[in-house]
gemmi code that builds the backbone of each chain (N, CA, C; Angstrom):
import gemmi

chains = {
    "A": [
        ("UNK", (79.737, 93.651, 177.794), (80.624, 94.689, 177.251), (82.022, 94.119, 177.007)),
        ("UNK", (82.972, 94.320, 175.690), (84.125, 93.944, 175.848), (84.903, 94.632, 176.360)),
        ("UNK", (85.974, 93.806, 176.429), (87.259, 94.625, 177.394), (87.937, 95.616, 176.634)),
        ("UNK", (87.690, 95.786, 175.679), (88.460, 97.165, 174.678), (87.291, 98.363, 174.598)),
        ("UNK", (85.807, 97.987, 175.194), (85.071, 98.846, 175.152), (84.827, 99.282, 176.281)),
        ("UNK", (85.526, 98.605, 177.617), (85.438, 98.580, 178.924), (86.464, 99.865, 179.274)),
        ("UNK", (87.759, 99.697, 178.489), (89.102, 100.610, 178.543), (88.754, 102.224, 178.346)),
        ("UNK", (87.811, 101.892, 177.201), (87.812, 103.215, 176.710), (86.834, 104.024, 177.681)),
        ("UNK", (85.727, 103.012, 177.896), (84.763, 103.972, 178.746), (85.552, 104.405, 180.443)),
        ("UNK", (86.805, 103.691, 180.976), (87.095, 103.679, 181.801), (88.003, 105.409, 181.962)),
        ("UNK", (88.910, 104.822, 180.191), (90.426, 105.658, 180.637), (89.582, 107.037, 179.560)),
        ("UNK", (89.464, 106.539, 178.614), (89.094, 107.582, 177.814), (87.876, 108.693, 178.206)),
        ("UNK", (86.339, 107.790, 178.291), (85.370, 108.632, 178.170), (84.951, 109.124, 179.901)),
        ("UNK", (85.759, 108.131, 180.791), (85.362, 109.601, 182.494), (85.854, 110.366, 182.324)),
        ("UNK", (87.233, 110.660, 181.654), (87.978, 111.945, 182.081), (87.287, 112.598, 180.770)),
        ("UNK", (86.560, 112.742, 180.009), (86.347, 113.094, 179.008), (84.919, 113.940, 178.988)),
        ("UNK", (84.118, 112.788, 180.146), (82.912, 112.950, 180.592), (82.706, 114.319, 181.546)),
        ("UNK", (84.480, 114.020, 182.509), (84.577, 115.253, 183.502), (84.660, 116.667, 182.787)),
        ("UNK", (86.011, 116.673, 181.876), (86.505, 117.583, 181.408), (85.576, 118.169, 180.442)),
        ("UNK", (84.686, 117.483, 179.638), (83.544, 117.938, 178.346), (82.640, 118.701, 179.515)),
        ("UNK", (82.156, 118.362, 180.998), (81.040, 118.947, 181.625), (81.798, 120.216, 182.024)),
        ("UNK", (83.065, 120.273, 182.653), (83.470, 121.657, 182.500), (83.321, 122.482, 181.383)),
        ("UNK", (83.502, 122.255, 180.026), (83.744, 122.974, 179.259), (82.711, 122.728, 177.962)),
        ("UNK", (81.602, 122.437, 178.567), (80.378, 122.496, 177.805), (80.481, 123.420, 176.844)),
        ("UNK", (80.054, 124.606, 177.442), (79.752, 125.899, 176.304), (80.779, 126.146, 175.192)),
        ("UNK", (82.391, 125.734, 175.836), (82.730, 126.145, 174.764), (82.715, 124.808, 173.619)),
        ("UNK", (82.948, 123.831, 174.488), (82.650, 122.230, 173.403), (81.629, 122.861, 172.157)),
        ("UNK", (80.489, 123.343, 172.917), (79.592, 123.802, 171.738), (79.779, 124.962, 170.623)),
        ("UNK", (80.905, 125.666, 171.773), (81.187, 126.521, 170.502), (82.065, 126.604, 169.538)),
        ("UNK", (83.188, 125.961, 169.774), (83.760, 125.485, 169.080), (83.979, 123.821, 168.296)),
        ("UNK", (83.075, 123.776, 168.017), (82.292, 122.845, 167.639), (82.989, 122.034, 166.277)),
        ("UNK", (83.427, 123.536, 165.209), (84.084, 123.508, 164.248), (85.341, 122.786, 164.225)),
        ("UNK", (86.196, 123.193, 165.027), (87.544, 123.212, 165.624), (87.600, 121.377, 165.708)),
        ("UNK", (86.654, 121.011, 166.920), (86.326, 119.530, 167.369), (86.117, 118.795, 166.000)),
        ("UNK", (85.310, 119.261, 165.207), (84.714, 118.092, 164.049), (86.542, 118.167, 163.117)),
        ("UNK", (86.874, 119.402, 162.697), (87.826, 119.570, 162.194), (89.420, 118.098, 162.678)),
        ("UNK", (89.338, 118.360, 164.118), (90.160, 117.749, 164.638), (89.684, 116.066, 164.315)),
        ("UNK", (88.387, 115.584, 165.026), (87.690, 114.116, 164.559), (88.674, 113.905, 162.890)),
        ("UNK", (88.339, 114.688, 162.356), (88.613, 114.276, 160.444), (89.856, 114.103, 160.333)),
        ("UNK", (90.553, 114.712, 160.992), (92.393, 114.687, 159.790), (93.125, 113.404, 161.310)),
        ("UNK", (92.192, 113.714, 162.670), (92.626, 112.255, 162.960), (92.468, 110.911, 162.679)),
        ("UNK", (90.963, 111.261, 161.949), (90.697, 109.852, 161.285), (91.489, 109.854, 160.399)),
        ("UNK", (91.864, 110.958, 159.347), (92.367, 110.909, 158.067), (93.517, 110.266, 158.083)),
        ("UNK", (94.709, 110.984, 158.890), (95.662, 110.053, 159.269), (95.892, 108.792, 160.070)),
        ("UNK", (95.369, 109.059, 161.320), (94.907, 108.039, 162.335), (94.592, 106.468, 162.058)),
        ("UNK", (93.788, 106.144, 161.394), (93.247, 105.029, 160.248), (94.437, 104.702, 159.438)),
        ("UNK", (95.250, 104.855, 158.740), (95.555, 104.533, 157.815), (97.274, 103.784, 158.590)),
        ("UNK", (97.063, 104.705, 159.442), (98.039, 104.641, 160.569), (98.688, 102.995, 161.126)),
        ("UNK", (96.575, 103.412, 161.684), (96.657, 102.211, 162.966), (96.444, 100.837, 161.612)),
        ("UNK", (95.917, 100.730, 160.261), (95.720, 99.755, 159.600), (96.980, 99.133, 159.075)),
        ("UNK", (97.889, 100.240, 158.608), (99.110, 99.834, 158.420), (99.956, 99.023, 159.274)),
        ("UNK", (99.736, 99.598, 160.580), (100.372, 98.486, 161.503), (100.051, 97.428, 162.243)),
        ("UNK", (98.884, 97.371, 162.092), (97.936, 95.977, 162.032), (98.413, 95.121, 160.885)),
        ("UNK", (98.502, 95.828, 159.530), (99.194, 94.773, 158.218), (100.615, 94.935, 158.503)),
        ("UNK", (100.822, 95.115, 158.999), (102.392, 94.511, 158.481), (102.933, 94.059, 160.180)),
        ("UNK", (101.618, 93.665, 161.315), (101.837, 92.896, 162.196), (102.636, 93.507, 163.274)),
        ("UNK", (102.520, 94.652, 163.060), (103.222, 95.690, 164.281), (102.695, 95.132, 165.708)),
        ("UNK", (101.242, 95.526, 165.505), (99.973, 95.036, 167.068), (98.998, 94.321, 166.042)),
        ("UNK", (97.848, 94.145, 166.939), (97.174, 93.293, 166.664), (95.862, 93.726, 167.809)),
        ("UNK", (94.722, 93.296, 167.343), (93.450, 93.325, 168.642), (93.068, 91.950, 168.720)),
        ("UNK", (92.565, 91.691, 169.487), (92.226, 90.273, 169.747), (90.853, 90.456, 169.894)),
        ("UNK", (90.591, 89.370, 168.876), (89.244, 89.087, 168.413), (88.257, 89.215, 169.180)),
        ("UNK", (88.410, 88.334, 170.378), (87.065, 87.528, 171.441), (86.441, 89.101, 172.307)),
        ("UNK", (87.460, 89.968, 172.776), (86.890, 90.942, 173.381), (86.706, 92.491, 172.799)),
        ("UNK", (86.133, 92.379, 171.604), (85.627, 93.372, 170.416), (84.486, 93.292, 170.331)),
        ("UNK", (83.411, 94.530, 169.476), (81.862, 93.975, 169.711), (81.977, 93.508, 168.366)),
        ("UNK", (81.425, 91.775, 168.477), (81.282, 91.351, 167.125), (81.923, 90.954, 166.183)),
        ("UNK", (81.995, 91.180, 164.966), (82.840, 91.032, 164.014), (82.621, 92.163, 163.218)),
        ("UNK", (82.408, 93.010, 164.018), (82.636, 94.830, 163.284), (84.209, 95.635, 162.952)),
        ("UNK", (84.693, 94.651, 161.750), (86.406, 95.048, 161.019), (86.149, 95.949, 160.020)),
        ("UNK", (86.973, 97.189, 159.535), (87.026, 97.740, 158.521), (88.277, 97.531, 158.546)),
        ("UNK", (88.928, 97.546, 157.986), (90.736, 97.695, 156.911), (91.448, 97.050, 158.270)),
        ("UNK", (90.973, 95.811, 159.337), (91.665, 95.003, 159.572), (91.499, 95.600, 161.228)),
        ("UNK", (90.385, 96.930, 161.481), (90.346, 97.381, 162.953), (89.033, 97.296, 163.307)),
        ("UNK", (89.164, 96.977, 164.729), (88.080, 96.741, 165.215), (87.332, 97.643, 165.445)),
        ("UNK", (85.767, 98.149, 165.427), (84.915, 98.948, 165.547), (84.992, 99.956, 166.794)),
        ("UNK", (86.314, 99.573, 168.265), (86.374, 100.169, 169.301), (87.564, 101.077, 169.115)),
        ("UNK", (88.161, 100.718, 167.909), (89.473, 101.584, 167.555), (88.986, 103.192, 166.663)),
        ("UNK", (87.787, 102.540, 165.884), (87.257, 103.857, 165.255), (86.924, 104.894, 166.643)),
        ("UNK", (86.279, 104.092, 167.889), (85.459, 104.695, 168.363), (86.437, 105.664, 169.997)),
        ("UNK", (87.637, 105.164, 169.618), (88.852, 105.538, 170.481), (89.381, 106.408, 169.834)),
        ("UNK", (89.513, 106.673, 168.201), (90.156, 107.490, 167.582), (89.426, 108.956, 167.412)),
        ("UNK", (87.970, 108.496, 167.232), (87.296, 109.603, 167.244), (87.123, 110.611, 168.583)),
        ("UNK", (87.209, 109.626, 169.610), (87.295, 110.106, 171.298), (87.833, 110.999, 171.547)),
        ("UNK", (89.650, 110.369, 171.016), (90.857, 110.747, 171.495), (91.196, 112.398, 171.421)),
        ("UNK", (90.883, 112.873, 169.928), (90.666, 114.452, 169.948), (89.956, 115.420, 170.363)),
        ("UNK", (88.626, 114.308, 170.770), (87.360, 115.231, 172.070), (88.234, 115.499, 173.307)),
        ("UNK", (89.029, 114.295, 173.957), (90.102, 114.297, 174.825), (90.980, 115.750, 174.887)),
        ("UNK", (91.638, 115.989, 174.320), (92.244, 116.663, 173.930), (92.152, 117.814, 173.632)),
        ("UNK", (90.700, 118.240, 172.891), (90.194, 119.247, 172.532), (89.800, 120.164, 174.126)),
        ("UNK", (89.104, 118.938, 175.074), (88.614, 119.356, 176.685), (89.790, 119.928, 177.280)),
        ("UNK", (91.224, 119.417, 176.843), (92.119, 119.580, 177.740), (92.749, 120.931, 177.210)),
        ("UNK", (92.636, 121.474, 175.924), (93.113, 122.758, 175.741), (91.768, 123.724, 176.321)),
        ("UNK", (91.053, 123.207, 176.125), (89.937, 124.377, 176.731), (90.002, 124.394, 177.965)),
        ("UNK", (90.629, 123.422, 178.586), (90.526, 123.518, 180.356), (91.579, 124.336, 180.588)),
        ("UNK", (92.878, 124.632, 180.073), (94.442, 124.984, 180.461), (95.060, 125.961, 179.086)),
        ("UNK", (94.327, 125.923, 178.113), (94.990, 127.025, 177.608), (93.471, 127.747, 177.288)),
        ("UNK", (92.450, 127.415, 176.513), (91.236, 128.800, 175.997), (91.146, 129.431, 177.575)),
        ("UNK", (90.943, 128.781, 178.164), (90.343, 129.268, 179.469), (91.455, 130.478, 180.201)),
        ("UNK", (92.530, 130.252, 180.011), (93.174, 131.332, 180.623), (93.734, 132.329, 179.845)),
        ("UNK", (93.088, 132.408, 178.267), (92.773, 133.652, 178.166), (91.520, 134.437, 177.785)),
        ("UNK", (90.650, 134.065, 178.142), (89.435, 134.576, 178.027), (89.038, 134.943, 179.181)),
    ],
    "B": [
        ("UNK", (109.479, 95.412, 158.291), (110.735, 95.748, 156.884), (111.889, 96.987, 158.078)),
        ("UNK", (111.835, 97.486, 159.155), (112.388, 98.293, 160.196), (112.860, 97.373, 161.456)),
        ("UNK", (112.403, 95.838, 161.628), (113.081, 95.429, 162.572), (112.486, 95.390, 163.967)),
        ("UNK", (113.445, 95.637, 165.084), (113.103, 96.058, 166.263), (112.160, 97.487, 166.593)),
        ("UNK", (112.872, 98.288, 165.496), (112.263, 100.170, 165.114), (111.584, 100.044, 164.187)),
        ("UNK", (110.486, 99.137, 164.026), (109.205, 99.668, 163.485), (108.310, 99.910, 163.871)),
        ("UNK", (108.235, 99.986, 165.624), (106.836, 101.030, 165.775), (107.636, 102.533, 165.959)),
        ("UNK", (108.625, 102.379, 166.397), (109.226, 103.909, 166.766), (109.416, 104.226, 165.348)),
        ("UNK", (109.466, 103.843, 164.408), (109.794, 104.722, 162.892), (108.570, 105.157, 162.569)),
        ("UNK", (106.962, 103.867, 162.337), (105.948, 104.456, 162.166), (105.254, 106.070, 163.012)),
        ("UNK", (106.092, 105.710, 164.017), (105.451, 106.899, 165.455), (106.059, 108.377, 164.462)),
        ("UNK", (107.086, 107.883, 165.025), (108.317, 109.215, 163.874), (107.320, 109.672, 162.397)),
        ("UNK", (107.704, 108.829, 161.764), (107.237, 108.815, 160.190), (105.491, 109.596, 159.828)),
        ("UNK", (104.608, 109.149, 161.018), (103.030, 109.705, 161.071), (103.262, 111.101, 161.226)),
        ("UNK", (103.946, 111.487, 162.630), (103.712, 112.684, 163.330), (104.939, 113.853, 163.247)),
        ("UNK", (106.141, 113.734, 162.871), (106.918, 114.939, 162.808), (106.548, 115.635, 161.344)),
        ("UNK", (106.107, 114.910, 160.152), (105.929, 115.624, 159.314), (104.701, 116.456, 159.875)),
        ("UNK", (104.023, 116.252, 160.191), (102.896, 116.959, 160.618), (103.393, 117.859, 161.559)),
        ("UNK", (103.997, 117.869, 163.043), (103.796, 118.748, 163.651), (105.145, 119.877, 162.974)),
        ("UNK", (106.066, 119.346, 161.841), (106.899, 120.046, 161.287), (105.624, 121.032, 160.477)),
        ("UNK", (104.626, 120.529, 159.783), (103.847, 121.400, 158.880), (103.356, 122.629, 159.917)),
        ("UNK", (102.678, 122.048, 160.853), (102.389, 123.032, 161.985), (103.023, 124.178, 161.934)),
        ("UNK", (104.300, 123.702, 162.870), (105.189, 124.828, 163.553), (105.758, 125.543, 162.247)),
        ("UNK", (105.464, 124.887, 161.199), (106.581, 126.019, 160.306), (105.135, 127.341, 159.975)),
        ("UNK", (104.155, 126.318, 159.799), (103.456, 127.902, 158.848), (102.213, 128.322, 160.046)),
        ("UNK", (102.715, 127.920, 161.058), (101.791, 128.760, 162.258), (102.381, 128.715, 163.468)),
        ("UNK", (104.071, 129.030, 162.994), (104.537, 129.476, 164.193), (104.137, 131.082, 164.783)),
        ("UNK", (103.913, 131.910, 164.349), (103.220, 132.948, 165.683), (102.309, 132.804, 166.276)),
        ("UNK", (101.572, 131.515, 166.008), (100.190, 131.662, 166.677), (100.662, 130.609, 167.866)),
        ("UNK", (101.779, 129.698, 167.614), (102.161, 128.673, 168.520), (102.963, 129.109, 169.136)),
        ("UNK", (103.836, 129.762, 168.738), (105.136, 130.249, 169.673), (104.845, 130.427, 171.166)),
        ("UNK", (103.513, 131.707, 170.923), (103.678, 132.063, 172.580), (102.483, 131.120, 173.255)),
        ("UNK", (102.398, 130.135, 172.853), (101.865, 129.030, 173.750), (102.437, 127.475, 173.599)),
        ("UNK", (104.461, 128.006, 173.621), (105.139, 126.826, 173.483), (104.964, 125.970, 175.150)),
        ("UNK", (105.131, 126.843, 175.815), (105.175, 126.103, 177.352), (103.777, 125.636, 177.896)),
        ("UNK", (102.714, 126.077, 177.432), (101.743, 125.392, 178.129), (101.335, 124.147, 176.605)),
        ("UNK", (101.705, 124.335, 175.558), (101.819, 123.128, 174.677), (102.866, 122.045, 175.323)),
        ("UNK", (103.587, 122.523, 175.858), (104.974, 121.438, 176.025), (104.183, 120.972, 177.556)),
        ("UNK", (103.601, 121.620, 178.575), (102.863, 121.351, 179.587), (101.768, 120.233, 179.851)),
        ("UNK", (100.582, 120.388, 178.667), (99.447, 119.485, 178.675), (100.785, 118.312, 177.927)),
        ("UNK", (101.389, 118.552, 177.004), (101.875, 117.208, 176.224), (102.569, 116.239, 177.132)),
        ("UNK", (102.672, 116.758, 178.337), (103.682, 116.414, 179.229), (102.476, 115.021, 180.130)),
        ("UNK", (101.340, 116.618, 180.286), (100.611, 115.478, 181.092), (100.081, 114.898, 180.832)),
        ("UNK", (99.735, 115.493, 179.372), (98.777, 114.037, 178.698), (99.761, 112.736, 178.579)),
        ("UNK", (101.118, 112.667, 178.307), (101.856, 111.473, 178.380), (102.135, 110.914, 179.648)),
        ("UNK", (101.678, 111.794, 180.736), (101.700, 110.802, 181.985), (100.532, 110.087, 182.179)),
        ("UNK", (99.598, 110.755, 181.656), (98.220, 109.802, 181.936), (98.657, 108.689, 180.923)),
        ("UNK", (98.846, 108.528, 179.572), (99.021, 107.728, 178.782), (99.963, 106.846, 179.411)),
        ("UNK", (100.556, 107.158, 180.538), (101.635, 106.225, 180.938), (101.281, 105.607, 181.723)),
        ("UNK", (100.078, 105.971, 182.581), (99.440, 105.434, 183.726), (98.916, 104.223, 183.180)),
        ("UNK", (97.766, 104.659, 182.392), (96.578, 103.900, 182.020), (96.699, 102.785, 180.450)),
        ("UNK", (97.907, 103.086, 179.679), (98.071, 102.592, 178.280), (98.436, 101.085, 179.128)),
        ("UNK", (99.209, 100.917, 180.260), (99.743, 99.026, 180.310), (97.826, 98.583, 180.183)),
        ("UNK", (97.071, 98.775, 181.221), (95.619, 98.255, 181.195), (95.191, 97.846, 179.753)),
        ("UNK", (95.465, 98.225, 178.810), (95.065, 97.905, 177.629), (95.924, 96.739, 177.316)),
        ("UNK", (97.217, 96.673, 177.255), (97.948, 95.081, 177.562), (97.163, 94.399, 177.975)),
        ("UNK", (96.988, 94.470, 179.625), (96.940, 93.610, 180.720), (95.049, 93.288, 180.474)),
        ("UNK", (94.259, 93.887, 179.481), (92.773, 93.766, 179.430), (92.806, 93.488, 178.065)),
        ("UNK", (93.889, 92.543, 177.342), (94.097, 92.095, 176.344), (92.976, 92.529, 175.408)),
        ("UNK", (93.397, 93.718, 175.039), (92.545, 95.360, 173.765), (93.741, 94.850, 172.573)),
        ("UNK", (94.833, 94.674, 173.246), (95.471, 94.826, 171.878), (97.004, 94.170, 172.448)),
        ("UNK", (97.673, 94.059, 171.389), (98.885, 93.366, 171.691), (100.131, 93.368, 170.455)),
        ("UNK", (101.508, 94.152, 171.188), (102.527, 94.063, 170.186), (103.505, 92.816, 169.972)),
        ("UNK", (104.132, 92.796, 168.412), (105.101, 91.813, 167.911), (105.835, 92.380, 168.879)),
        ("UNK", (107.140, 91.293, 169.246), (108.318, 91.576, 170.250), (109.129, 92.254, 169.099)),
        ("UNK", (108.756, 91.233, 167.923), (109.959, 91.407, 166.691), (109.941, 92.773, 166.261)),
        ("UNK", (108.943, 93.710, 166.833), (108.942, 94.980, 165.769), (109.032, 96.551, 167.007)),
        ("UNK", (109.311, 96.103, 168.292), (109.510, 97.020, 169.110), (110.770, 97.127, 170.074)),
        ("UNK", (111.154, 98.122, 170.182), (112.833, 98.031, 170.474), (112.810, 97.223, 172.110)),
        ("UNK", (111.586, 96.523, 173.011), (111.773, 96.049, 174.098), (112.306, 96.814, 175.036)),
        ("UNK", (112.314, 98.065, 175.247), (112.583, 98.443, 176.214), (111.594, 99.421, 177.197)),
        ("UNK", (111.136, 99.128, 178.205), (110.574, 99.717, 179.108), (110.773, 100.516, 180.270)),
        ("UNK", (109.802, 101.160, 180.629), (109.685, 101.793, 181.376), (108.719, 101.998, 182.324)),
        ("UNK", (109.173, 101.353, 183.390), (108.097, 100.952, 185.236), (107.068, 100.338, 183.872)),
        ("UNK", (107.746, 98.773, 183.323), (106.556, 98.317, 182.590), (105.769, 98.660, 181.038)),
        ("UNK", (106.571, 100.075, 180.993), (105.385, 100.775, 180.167), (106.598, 100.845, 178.615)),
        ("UNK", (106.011, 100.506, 177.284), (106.846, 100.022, 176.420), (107.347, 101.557, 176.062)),
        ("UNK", (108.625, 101.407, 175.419), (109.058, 102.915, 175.531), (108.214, 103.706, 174.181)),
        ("UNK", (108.628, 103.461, 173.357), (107.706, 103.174, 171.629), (106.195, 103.906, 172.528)),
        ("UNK", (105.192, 103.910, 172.935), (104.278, 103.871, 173.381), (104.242, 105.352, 174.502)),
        ("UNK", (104.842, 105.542, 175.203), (105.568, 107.062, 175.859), (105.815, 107.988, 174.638)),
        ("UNK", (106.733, 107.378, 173.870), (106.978, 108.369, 172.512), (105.841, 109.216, 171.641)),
        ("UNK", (105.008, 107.768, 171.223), (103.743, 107.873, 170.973), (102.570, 108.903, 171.698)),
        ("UNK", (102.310, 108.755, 172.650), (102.018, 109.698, 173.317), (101.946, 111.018, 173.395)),
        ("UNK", (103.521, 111.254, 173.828), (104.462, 112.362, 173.662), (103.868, 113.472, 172.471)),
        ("UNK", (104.247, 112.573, 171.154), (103.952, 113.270, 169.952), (102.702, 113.428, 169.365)),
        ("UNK", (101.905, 112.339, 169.294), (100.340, 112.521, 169.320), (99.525, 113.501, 169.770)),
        ("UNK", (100.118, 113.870, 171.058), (99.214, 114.968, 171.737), (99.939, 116.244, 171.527)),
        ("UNK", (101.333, 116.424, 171.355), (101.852, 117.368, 170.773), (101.319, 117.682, 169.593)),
        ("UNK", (100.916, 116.705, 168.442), (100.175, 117.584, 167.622), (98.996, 117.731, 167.263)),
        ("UNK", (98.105, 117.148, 168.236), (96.541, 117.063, 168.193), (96.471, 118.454, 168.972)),
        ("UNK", (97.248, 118.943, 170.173), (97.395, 120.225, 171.045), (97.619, 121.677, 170.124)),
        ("UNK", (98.682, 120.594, 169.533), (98.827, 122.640, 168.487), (98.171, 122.637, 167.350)),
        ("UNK", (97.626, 121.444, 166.670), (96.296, 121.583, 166.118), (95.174, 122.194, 166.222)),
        ("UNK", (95.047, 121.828, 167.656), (93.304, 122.632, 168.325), (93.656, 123.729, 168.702)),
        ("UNK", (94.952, 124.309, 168.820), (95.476, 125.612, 169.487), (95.173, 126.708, 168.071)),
        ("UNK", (95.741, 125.932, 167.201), (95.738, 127.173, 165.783), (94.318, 126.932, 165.085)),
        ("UNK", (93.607, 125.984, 165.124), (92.242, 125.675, 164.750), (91.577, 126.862, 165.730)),
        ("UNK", (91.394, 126.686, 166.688), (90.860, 128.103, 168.153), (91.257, 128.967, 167.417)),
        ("UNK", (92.477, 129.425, 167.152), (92.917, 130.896, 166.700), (92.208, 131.430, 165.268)),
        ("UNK", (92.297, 130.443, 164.371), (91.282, 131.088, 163.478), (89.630, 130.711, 163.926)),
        ("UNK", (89.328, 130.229, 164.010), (87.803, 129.954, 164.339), (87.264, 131.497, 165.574)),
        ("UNK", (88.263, 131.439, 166.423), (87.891, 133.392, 166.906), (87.496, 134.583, 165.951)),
        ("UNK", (88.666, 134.176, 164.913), (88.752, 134.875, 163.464), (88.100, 135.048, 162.657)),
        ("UNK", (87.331, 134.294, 163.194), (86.068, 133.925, 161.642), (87.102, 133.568, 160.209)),
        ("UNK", (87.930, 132.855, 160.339), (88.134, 132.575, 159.416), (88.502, 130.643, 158.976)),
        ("UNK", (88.829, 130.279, 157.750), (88.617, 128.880, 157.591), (90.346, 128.627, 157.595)),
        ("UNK", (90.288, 127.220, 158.781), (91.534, 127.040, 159.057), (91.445, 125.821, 157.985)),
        ("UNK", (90.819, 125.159, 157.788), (90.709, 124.093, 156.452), (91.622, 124.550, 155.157)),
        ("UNK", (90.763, 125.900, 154.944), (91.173, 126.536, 153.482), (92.887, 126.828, 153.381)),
        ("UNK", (93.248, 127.516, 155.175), (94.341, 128.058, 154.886), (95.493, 126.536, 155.237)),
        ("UNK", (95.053, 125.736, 155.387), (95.655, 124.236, 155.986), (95.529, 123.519, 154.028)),
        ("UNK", (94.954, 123.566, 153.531), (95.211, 123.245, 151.845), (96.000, 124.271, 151.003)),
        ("UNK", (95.702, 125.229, 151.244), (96.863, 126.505, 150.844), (98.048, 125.641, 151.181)),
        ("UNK", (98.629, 125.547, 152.166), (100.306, 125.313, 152.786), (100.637, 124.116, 152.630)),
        ("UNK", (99.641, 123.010, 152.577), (99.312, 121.988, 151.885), (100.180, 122.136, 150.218)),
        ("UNK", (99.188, 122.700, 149.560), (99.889, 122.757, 148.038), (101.522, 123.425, 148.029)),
        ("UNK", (101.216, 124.387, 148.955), (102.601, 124.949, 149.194), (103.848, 123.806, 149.353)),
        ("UNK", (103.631, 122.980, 150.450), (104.283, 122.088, 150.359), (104.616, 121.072, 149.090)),
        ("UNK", (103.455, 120.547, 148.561), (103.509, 119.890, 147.224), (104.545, 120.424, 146.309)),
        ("UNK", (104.465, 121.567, 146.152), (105.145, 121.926, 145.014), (106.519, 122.016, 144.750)),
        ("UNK", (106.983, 122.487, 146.434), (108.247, 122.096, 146.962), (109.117, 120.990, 146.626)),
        ("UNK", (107.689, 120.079, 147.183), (108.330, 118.292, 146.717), (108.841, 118.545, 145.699)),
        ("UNK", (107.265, 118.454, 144.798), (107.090, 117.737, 143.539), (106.660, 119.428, 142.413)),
        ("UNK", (108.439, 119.873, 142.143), (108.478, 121.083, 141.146), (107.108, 121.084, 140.078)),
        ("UNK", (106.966, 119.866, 139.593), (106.827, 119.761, 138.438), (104.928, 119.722, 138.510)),
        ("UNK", (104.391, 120.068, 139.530), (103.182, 120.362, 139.859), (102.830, 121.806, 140.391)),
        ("UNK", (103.756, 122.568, 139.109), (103.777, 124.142, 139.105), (102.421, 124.481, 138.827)),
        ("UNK", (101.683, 124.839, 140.199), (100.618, 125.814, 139.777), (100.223, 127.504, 140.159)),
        ("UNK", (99.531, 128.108, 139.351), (100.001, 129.560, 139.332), (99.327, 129.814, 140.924)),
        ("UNK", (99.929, 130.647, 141.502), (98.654, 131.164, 142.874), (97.363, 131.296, 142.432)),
        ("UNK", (96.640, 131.749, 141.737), (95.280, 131.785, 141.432), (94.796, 130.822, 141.355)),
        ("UNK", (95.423, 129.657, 140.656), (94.806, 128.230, 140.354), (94.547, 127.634, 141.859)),
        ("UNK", (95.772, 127.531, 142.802), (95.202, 127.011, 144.213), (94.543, 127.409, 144.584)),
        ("UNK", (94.179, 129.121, 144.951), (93.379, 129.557, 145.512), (91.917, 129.173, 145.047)),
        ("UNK", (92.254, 129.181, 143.631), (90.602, 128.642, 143.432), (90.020, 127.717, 143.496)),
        ("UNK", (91.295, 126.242, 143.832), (90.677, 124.782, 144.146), (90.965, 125.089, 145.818)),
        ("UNK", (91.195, 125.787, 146.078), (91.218, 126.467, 147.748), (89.227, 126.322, 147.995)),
        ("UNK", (89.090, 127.236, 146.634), (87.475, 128.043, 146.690), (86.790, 126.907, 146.515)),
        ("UNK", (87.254, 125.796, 145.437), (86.150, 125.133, 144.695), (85.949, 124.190, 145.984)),
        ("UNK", (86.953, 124.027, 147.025), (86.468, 123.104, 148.038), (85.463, 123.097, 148.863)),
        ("UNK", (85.045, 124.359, 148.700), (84.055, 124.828, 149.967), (83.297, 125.416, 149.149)),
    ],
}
model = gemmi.Model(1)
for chain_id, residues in chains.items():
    chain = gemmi.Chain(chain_id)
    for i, (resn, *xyz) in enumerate(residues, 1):
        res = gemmi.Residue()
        res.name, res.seqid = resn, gemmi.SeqId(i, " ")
        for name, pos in zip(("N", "CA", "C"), xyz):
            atom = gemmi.Atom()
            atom.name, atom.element = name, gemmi.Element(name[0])
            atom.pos, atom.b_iso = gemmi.Position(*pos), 0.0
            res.add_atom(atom)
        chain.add_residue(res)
    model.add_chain(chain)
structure = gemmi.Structure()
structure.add_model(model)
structure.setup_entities()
């Protein structure tokens, strides 16, 4: 496993893992909301993180990525962090704000 | 082409237009959930503060010196706190007003290209189109 796929499963997908098992039902029900959120973070998100990869802002380092899986200069664990990041997020309004008013 | 402030301009430059689009055309639905928005944003930037050096230190990724203002915090680059900060500020009132219509049965997409063009036109006068015409590339989208 690489170390950028190690991070994510560490920082990103336990608390993600915790917070999604609390809030199963509504994960599923608002389902819309989640895919909605995935898209306009990719939409922006991507263009974002590529831009500052080109013009040398950051950088990923090659050796601990899976492969040589690059689109527009990012590594295949950045798609897979970006798409995460609003599941993240999405768990954490359903834990602290849907939840206390329903 | 920004110097020391080019990740803090990109940070700026991505996310206030956006959470400016937000708060302007769905401020009642945000208003009365400014404090528990300002709450998770808070804690989601402490976790981000915890856990973002590990991605340094598990060499994921790595910044120019030349393009970040160098200043830290217990370690943690400031540019990167900011980041944080605002990211989840508007991924939060995103999913907050996305929830509010989706209760609604209604399409937060449609009314998010509405305010969309709204904005456009503002810019750019000269992409005068009548209300009917958006609404109906509103329609033709879906």
């Amino acid at each position: 496993m690489t170390n950028y796929l190690r991070f994510i499963l560490i920082f990103i997908w336990t608390p993600l893992i915790i917070l999604g098992g609390l809030n199963f039902e509504l994960l599923v029900r608002y389902r819309k909301t989640l895919l909605l959120t995935i898209f306009f973070t990719l939409l922006f998100g991507i263009p974002w993180d590529a831009l500052s990869v080109g013009t040398k802002l950051w950088w990923y380092n090659l050796s601990p990525t899976l492969g040589n899986w690059y689109f527009l200069g990012l590594p295949i664990e950045e798609f897979i962090l970006t798409m995460s990041f609003p599941i993240l997020v999405g768990c954490l309004v359903f834990t602290f704000i849907k939840k206390d008013k329903s | 082409m920004f110097g020391h402030g080019t990740y803090l301009f990109y940070t700026l430059i991505f996310t206030l237009p956006l959470i400016g689009f937000l708060w302007f055309f769905y401020r009642p639905i945000l208003r009365p959930c400014l404090k528990k928005i300002l709450g998770l944003s808070l804690l989601a930037t402490f976790y981000g503060f915890l856990v973002w050096p590990y991605g340094l230190k598990m060499s994921c990724w790595g910044y120019s010196e030349a393009k970040i203002l160098n200043i830290t915090l217990f370690g943690v680059v400031l540019e990167d706190i900011v980041w944080w900060f605002l990211v989840t500020w508007l991924l939060i009132s995103f999913v907050t007003v996305s929830l509010h219509f989706e209760n609604r049965k209604q399409s937060f997409l449609a009314s998010l290209i509405k305010n969309a063009f709204r904005v456009l036109r503002l810019i750019f006068p000269f992409l005068k189109t009548s209300r009917s015409q958006t609404d109906g590339l509103t329609l033709a989208v879906f």
